[in-house]
Every structure is written in structure tokens, then in C-alpha cells.
PDB file of N, CA, C and O in Angstrom:
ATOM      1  N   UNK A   1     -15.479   8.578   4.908  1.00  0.00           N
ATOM      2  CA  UNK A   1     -14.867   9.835   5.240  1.00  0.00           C
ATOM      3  C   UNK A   1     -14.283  10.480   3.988  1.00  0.00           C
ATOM      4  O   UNK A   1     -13.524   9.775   3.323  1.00  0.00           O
ATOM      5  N   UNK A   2     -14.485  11.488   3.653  1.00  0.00           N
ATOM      6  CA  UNK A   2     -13.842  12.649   2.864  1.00  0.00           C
ATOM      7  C   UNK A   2     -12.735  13.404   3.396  1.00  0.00           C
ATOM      8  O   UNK A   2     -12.747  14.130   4.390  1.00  0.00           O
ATOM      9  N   UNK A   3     -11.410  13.051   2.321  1.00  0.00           N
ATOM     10  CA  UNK A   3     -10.492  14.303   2.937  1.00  0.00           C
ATOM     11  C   UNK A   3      -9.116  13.588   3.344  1.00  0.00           C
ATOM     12  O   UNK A   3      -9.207  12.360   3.348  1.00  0.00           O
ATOM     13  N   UNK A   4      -7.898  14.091   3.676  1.00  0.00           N
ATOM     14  CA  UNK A   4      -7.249  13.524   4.560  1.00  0.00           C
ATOM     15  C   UNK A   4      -7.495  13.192   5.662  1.00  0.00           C
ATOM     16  O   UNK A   4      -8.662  13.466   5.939  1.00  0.00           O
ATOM     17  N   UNK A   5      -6.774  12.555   6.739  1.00  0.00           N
ATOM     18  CA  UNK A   5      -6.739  12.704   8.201  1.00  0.00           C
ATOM     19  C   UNK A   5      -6.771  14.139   8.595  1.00  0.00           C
ATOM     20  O   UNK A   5      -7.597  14.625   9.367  1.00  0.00           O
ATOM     21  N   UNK A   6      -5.717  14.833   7.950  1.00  0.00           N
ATOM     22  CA  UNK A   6      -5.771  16.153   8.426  1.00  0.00           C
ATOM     23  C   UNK A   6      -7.233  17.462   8.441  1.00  0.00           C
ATOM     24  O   UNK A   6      -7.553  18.404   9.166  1.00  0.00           O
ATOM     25  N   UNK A   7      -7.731  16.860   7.291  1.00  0.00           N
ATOM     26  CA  UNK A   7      -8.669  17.644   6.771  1.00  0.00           C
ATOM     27  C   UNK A   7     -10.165  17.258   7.992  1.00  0.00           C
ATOM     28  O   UNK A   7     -10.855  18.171   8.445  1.00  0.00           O
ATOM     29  N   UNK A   8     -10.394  15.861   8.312  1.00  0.00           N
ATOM     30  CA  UNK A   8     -10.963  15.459   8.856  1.00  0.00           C
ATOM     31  C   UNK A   8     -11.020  15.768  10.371  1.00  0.00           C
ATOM     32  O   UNK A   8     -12.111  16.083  10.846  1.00  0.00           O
ATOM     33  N   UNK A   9      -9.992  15.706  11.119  1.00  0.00           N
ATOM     34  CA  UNK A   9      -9.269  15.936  12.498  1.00  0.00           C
ATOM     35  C   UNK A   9      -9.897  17.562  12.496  1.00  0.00           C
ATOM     36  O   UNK A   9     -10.565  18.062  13.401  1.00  0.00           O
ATOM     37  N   UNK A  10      -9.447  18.265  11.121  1.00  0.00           N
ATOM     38  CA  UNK A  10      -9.710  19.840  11.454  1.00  0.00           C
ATOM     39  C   UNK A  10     -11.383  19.630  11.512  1.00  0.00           C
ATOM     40  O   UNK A  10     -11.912  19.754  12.617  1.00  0.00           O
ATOM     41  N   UNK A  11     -12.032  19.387  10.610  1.00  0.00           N
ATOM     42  CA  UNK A  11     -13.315  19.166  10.539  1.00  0.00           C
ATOM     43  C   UNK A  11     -13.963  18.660  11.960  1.00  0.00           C
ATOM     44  O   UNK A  11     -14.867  19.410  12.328  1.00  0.00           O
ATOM     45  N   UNK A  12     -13.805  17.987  12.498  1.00  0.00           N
ATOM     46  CA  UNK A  12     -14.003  17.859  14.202  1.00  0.00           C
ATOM     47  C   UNK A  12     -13.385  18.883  14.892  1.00  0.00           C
ATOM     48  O   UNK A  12     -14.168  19.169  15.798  1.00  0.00           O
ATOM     49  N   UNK A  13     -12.516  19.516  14.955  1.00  0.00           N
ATOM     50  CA  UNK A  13     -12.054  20.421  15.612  1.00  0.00           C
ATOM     51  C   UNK A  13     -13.219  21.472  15.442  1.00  0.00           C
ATOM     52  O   UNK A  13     -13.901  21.640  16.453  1.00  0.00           O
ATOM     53  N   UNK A  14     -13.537  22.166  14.388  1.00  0.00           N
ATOM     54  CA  UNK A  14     -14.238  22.837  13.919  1.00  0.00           C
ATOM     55  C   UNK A  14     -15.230  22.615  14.549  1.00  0.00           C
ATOM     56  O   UNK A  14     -15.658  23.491  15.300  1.00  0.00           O
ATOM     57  N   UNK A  15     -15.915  21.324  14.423  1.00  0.00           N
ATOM     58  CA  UNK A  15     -17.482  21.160  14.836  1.00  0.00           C
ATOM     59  C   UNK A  15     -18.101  20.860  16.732  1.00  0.00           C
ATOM     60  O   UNK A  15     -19.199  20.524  17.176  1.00  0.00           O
ATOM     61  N   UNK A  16     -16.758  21.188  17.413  1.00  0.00           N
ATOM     62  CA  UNK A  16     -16.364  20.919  18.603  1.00  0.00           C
ATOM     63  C   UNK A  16     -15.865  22.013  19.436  1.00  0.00           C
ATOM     64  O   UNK A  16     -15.945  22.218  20.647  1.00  0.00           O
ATOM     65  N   UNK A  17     -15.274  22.729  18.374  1.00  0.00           N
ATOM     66  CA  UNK A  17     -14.605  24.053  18.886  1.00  0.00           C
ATOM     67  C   UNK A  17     -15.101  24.684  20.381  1.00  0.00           C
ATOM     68  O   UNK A  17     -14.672  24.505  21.521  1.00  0.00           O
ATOM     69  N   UNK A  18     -16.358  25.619  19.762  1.00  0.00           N
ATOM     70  CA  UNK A  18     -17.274  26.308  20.800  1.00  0.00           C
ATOM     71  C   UNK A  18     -17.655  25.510  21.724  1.00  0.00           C
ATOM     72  O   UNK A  18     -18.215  26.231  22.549  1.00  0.00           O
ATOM     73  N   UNK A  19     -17.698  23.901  22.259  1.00  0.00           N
ATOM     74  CA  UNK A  19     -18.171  23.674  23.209  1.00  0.00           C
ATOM     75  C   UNK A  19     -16.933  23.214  23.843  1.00  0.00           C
ATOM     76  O   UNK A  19     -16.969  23.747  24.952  1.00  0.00           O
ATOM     77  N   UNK A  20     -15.417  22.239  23.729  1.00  0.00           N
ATOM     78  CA  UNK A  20     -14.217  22.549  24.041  1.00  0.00           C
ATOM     79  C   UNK A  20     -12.923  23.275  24.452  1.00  0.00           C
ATOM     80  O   UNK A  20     -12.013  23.414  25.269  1.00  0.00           O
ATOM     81  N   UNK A  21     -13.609  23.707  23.074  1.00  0.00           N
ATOM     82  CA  UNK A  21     -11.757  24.546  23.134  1.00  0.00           C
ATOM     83  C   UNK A  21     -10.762  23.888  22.122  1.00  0.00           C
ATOM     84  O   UNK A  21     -10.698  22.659  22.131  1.00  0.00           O
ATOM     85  N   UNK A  22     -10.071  24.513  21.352  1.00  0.00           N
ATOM     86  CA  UNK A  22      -9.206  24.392  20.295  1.00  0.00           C
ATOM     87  C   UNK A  22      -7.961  22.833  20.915  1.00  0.00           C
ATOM     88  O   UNK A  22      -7.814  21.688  20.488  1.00  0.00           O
ATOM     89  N   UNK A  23      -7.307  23.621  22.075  1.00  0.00           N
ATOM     90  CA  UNK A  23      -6.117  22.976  22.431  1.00  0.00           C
ATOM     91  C   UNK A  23      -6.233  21.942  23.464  1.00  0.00           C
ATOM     92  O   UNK A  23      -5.237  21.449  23.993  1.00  0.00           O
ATOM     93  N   UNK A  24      -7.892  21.475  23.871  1.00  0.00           N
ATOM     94  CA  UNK A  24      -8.177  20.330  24.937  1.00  0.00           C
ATOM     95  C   UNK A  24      -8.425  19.256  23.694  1.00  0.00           C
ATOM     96  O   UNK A  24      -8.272  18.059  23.936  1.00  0.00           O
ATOM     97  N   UNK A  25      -8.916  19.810  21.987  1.00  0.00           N
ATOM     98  CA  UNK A  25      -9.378  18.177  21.313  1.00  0.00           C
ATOM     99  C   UNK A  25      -8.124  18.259  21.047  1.00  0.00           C
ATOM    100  O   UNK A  25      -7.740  17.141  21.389  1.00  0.00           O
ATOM    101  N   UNK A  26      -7.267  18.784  20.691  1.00  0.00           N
ATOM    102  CA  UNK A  26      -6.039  18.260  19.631  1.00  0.00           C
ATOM    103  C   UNK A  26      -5.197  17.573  20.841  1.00  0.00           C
ATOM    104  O   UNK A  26      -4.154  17.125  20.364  1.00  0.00           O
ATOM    105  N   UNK A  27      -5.282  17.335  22.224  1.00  0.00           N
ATOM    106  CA  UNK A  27      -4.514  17.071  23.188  1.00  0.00           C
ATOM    107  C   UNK A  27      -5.310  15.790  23.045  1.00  0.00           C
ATOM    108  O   UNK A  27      -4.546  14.826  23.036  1.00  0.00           O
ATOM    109  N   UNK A  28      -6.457  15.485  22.942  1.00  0.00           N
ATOM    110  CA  UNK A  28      -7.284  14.005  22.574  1.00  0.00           C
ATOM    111  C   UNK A  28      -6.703  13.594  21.482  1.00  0.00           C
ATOM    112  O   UNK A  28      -6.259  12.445  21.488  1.00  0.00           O
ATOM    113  N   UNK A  29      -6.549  14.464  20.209  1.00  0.00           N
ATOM    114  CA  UNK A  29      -6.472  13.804  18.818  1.00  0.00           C
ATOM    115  C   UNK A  29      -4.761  14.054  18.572  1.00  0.00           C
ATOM    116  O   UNK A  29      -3.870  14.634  19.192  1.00  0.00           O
ATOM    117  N   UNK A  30      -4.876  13.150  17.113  1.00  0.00           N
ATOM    118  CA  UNK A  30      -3.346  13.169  16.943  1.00  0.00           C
ATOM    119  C   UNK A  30      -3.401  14.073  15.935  1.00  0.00           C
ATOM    120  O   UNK A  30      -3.567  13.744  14.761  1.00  0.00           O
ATOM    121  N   UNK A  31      -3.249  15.394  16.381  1.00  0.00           N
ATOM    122  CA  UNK A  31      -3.357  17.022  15.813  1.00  0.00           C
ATOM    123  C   UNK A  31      -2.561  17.331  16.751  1.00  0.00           C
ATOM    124  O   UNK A  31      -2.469  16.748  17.831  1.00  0.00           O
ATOM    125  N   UNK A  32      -1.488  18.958  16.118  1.00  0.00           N
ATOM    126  CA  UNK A  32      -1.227  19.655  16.870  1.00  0.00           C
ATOM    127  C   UNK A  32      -1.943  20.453  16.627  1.00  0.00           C
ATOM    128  O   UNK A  32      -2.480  20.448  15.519  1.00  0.00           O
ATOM    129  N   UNK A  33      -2.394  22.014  18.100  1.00  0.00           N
ATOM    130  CA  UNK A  33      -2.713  22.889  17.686  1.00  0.00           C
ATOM    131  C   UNK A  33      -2.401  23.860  16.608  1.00  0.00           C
ATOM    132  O   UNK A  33      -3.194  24.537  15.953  1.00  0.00           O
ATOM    133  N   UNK A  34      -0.837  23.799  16.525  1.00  0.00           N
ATOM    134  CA  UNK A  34      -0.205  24.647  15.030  1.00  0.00           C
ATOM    135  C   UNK A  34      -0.627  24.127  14.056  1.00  0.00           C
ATOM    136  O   UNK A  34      -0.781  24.853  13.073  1.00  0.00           O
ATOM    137  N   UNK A  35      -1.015  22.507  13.937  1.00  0.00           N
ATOM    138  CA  UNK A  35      -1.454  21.821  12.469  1.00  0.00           C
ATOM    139  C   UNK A  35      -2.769  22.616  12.384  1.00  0.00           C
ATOM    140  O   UNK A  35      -2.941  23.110  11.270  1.00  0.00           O
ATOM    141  N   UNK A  36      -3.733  22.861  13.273  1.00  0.00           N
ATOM    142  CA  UNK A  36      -4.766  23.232  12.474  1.00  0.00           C
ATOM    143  C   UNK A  36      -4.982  24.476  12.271  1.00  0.00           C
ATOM    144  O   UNK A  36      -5.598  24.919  11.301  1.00  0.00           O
ATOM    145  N   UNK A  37      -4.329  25.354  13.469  1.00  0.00           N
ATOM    146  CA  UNK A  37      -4.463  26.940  12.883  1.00  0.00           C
ATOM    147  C   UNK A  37      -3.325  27.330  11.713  1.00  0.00           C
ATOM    148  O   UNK A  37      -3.167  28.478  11.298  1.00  0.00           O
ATOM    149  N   UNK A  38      -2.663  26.317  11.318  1.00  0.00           N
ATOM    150  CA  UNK A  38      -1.741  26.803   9.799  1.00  0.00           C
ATOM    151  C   UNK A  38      -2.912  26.141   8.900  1.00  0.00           C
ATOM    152  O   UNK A  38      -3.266  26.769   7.902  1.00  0.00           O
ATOM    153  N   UNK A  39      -3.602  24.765   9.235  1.00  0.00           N
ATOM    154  CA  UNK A  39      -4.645  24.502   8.156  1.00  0.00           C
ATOM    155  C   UNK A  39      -5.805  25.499   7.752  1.00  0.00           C
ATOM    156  O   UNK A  39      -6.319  25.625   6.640  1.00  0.00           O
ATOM    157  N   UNK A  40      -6.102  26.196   8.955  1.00  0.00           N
ATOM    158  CA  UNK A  40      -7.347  27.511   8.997  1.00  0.00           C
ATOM    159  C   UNK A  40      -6.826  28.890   8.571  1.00  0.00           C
ATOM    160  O   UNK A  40      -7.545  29.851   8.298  1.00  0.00           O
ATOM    161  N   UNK A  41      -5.375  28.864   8.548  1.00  0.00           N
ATOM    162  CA  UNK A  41      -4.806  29.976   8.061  1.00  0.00           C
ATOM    163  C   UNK A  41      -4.800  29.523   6.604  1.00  0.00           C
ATOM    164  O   UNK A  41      -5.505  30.309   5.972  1.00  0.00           O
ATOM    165  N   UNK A  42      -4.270  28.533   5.777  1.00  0.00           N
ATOM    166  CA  UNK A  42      -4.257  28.088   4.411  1.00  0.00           C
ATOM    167  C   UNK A  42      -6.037  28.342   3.972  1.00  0.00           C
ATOM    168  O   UNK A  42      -6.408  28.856   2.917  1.00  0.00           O
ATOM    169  N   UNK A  43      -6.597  28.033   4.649  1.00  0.00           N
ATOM    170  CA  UNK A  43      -8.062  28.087   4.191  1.00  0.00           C
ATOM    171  C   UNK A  43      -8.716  29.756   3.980  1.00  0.00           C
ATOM    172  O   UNK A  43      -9.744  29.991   3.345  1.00  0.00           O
ATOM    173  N   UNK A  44      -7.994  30.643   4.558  1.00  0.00           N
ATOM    174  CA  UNK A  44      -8.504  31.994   4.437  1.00  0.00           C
ATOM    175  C   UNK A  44      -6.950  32.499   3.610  1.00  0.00           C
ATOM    176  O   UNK A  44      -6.820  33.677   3.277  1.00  0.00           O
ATOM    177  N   UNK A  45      -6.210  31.817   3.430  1.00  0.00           N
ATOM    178  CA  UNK A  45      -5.116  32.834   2.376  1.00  0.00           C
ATOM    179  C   UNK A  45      -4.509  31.840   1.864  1.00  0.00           C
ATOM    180  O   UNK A  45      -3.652  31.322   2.579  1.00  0.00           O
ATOM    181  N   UNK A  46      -4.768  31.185   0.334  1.00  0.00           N
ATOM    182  CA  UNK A  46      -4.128  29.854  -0.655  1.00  0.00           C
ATOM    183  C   UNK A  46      -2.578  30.206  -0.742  1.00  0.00           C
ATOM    184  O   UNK A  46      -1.786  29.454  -1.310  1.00  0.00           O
ATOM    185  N   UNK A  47      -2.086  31.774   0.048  1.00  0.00           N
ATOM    186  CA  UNK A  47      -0.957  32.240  -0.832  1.00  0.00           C
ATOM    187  C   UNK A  47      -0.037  31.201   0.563  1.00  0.00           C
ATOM    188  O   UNK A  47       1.181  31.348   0.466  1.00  0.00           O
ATOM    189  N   UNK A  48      -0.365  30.482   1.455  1.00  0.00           N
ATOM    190  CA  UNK A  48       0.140  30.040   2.203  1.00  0.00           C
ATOM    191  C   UNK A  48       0.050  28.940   2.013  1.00  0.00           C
ATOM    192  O   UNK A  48       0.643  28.256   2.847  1.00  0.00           O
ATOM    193  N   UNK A  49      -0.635  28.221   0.971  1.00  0.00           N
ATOM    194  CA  UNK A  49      -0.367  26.643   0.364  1.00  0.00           C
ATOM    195  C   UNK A  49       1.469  26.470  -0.012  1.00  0.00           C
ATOM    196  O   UNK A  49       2.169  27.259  -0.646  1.00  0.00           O
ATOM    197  N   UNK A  50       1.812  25.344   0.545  1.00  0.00           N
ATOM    198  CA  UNK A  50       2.998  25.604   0.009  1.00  0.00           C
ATOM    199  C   UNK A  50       2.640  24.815  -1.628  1.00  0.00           C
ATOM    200  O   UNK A  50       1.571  24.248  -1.855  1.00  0.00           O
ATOM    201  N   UNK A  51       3.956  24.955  -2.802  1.00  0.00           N
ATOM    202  CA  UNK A  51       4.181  25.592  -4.227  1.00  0.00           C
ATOM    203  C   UNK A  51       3.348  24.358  -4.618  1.00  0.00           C
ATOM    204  O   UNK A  51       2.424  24.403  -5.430  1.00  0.00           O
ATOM    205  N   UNK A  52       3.840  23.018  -3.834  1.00  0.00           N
ATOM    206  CA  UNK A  52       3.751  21.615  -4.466  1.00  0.00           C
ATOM    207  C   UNK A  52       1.987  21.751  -4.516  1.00  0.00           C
ATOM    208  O   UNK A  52       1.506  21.222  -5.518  1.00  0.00           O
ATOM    209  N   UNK A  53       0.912  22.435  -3.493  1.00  0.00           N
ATOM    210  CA  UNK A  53      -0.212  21.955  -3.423  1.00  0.00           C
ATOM    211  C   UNK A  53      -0.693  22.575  -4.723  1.00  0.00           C
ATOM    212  O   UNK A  53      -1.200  22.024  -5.700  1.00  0.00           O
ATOM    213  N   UNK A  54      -0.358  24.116  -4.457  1.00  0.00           N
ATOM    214  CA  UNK A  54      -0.827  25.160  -5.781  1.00  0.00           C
ATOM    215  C   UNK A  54      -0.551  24.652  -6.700  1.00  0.00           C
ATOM    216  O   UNK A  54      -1.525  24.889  -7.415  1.00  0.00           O
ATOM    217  N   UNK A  55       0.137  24.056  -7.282  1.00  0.00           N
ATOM    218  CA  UNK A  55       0.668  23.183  -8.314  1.00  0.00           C
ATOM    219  C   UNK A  55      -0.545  21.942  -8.650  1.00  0.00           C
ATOM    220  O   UNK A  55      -1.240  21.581  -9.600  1.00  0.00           O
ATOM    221  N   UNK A  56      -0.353  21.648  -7.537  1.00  0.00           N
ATOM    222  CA  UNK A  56      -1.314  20.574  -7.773  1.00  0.00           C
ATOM    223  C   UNK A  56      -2.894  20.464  -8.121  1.00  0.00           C
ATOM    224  O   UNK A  56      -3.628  19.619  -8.633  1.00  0.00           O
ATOM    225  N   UNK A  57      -3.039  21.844  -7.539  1.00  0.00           N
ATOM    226  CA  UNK A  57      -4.586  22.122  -7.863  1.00  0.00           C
ATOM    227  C   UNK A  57      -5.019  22.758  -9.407  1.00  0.00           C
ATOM    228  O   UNK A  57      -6.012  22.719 -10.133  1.00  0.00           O
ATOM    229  N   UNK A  58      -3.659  23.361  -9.445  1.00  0.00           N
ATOM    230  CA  UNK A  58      -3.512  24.337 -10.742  1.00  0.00           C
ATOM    231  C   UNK A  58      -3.699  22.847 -12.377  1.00  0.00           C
ATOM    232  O   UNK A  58      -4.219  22.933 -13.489  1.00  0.00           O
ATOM    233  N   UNK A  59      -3.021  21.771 -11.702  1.00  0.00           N
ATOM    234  CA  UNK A  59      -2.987  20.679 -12.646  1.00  0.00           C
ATOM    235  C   UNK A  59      -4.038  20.301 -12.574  1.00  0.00           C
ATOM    236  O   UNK A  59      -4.356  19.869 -13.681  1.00  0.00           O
ATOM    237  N   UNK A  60      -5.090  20.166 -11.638  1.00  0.00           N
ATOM    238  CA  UNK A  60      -6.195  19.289 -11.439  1.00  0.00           C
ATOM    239  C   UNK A  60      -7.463  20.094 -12.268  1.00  0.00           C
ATOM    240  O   UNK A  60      -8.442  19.471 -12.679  1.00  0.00           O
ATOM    241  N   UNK A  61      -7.337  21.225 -12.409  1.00  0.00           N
ATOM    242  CA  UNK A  61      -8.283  22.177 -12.885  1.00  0.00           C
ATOM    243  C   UNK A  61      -7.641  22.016 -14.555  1.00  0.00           C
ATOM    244  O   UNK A  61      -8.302  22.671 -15.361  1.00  0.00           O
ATOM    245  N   UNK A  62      -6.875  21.513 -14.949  1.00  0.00           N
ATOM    246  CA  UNK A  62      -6.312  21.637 -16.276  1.00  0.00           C
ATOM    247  C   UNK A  62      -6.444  20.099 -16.708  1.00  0.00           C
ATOM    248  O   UNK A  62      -6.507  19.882 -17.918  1.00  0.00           O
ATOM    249  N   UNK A  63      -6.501  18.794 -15.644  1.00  0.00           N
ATOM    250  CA  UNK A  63      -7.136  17.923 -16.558  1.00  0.00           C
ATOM    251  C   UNK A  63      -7.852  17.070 -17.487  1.00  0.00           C
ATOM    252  O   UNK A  63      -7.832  16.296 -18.444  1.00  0.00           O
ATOM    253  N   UNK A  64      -8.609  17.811 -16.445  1.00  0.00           N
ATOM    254  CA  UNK A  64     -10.387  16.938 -17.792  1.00  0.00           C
ATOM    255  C   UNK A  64     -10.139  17.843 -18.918  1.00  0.00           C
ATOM    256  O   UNK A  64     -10.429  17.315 -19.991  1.00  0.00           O
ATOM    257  N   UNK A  65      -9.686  19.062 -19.014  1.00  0.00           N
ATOM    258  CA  UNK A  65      -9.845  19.565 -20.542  1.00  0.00           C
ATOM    259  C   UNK A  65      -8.316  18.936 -21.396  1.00  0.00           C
ATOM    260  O   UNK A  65      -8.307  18.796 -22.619  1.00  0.00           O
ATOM    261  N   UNK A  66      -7.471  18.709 -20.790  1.00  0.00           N
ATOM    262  CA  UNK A  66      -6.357  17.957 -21.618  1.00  0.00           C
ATOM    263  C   UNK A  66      -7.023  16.636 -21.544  1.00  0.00           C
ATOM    264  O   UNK A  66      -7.404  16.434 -22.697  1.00  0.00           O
ATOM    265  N   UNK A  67      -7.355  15.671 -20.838  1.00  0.00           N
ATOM    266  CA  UNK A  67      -7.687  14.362 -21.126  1.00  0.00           C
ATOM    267  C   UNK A  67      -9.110  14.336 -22.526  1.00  0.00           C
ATOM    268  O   UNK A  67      -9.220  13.586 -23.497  1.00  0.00           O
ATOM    269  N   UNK A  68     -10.035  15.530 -22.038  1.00  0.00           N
ATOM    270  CA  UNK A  68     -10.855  15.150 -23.530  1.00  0.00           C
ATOM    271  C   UNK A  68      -9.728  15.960 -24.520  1.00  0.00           C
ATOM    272  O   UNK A  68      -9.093  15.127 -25.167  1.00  0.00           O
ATOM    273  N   UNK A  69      -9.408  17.023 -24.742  1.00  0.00           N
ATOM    274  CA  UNK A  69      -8.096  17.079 -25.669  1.00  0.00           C
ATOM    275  C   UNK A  69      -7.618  16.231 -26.762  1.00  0.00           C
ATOM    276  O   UNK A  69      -7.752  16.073 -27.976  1.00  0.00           O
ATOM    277  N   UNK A  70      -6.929  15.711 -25.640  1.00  0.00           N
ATOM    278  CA  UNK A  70      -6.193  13.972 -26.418  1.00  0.00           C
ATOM    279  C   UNK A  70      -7.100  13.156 -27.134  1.00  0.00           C
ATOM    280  O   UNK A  70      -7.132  12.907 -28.339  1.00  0.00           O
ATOM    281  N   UNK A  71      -8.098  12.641 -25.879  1.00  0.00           N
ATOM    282  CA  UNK A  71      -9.220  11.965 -26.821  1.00  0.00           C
ATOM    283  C   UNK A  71      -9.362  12.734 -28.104  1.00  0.00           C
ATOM    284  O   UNK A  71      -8.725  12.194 -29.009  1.00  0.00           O
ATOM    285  N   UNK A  72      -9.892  13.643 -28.407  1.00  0.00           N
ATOM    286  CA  UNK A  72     -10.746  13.935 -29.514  1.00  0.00           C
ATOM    287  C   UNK A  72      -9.497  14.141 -30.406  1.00  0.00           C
ATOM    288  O   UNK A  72      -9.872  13.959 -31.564  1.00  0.00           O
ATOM    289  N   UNK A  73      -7.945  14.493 -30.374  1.00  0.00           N
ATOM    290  CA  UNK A  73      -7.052  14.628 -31.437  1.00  0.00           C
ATOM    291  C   UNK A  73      -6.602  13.418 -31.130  1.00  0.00           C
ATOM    292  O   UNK A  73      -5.397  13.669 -31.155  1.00  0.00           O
ATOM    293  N   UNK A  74      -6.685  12.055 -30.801  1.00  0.00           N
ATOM    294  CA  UNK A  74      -5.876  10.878 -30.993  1.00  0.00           C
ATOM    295  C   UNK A  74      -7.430  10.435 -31.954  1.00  0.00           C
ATOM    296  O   UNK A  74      -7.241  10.012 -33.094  1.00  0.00           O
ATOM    297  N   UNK A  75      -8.307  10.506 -31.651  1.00  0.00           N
ATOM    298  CA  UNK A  75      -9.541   9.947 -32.921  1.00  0.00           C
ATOM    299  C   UNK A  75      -9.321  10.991 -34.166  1.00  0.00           C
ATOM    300  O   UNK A  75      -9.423  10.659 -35.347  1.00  0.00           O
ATOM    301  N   UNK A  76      -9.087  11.966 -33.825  1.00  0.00           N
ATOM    302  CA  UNK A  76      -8.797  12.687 -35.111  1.00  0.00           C
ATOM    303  C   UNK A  76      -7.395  12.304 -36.002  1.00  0.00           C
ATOM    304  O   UNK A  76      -7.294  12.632 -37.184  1.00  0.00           O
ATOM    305  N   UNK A  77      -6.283  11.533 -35.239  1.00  0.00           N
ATOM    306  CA  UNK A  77      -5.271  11.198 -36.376  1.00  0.00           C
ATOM    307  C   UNK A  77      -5.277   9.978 -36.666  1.00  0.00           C
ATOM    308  O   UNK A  77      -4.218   9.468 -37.031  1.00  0.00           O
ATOM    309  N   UNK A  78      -6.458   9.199 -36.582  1.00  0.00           N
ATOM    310  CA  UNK A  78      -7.157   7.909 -36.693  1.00  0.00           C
ATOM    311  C   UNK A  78      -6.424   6.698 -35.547  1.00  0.00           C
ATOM    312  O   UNK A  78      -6.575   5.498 -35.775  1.00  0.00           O
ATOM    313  N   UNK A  79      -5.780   7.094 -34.549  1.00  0.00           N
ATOM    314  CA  UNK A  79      -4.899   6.180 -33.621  1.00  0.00           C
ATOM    315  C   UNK A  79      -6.472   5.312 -32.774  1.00  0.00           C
ATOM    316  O   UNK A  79      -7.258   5.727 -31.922  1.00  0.00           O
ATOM    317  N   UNK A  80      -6.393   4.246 -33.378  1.00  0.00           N
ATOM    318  CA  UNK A  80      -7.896   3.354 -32.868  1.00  0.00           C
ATOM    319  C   UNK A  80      -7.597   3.136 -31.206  1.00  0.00           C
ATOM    320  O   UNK A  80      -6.526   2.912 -30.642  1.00  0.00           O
ATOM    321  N   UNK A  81      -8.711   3.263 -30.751  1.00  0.00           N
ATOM    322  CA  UNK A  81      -8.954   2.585 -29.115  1.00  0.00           C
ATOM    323  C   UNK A  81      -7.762   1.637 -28.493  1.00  0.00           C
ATOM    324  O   UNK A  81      -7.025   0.929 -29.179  1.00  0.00           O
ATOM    325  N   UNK A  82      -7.720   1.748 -27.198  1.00  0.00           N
ATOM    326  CA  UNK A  82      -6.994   0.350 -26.916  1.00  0.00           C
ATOM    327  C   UNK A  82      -7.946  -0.412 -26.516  1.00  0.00           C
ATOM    328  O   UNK A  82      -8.875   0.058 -25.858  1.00  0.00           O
ATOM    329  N   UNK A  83      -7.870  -1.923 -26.893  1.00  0.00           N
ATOM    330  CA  UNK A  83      -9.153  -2.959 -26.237  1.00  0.00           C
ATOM    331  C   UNK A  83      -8.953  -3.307 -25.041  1.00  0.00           C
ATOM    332  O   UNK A  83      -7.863  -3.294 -24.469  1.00  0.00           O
ATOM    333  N   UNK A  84     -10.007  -3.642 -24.584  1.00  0.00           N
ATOM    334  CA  UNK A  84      -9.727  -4.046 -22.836  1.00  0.00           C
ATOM    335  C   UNK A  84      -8.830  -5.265 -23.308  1.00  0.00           C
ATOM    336  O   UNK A  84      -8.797  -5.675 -24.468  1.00  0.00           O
ATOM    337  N   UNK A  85      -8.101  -5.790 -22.238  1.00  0.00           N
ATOM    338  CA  UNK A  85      -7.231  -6.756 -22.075  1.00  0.00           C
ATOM    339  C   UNK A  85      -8.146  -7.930 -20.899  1.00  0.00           C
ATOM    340  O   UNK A  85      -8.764  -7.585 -19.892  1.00  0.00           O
ATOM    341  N   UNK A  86      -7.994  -9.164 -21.360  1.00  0.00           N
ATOM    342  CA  UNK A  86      -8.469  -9.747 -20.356  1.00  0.00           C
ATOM    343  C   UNK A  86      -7.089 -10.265 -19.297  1.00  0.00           C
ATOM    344  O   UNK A  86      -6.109 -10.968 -19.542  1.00  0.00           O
ATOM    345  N   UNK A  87      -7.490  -9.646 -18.201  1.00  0.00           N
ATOM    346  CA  UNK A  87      -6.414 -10.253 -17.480  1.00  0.00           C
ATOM    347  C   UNK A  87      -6.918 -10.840 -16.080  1.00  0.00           C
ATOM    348  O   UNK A  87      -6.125 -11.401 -15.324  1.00  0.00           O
TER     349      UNK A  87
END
């Protein structure tokens, strides 16, 4: 499975919808109906991510270019490899 629980739960909701009904699966699943129409509302407007996620995505898009970064200026001030450790 991909995703949180949450992400997943919506993902069945979704793929169930039209032949159910929104508020008969989440009465099966451990979803509320508000969890997933605030999750389907976040999905059509990010400005409703709360700060910590935006944050978080904003970092995730900024690491592979800081991690090669480092690499290539820690070989550039000659700071050698660390060796694997046998443990």
C-alpha cells in the first residue's frame, strides 16, 4: 500500500463512491465523513494544507539538491568519505 491510512481509506472512498455513497463507507471504515471531504478539499486548494505539511513539502523539493550540494562541497574541501562500519 502507498500513502497513509488516510490517503488510502480516501482512495477507496473514491473508488466506491458512485456505487455507495460517501457517508455509508466511512460508517464501514475508520474515516469520518469530514476527514475525507477536508482531505478532497486539501487536494483541490494546498492553501488548506495546514503550515507544518507546506513546510514539509517545500523541504522535500529542496533536498536532493542540498544533499548533492554537500556532497560535491565536502569532496571539494577534501573532507574524505565515511567508511562503512561493520556492525
Amino acid at each position: 500500500m502507498d500513502g497513509t491510512p488516510t490517503e488510502v481509506m480516501v482512495d477507496y472512498v473514491d473508488a466506491h463512491n458512485g456505487r455507495y455513497g460517501v457517508k455509508p463507507i466511512c460508517a464501514v471504515l475508520p474515516i469520518a465523513p469530514s476527514t475525507y471531504y477536508e482531505h478532497k478539499a486539501r487536494e483541490q486548494d494546498p492553501k488548506r494544507l495546514p503550515e507544518r505539511a507546506r513546510r514539509d513539502a517545500e523541504l522535500k523539493s529542496d533536498g536532493s539538491r542540498v544533499a548533492k550540494w554537500n556532497a560535491c562541497d565536502l569532496r571539494q574541501l577534501g573532507v574524505p568519505r565515511q567508511p562503512l562500519r561493520d556492525s
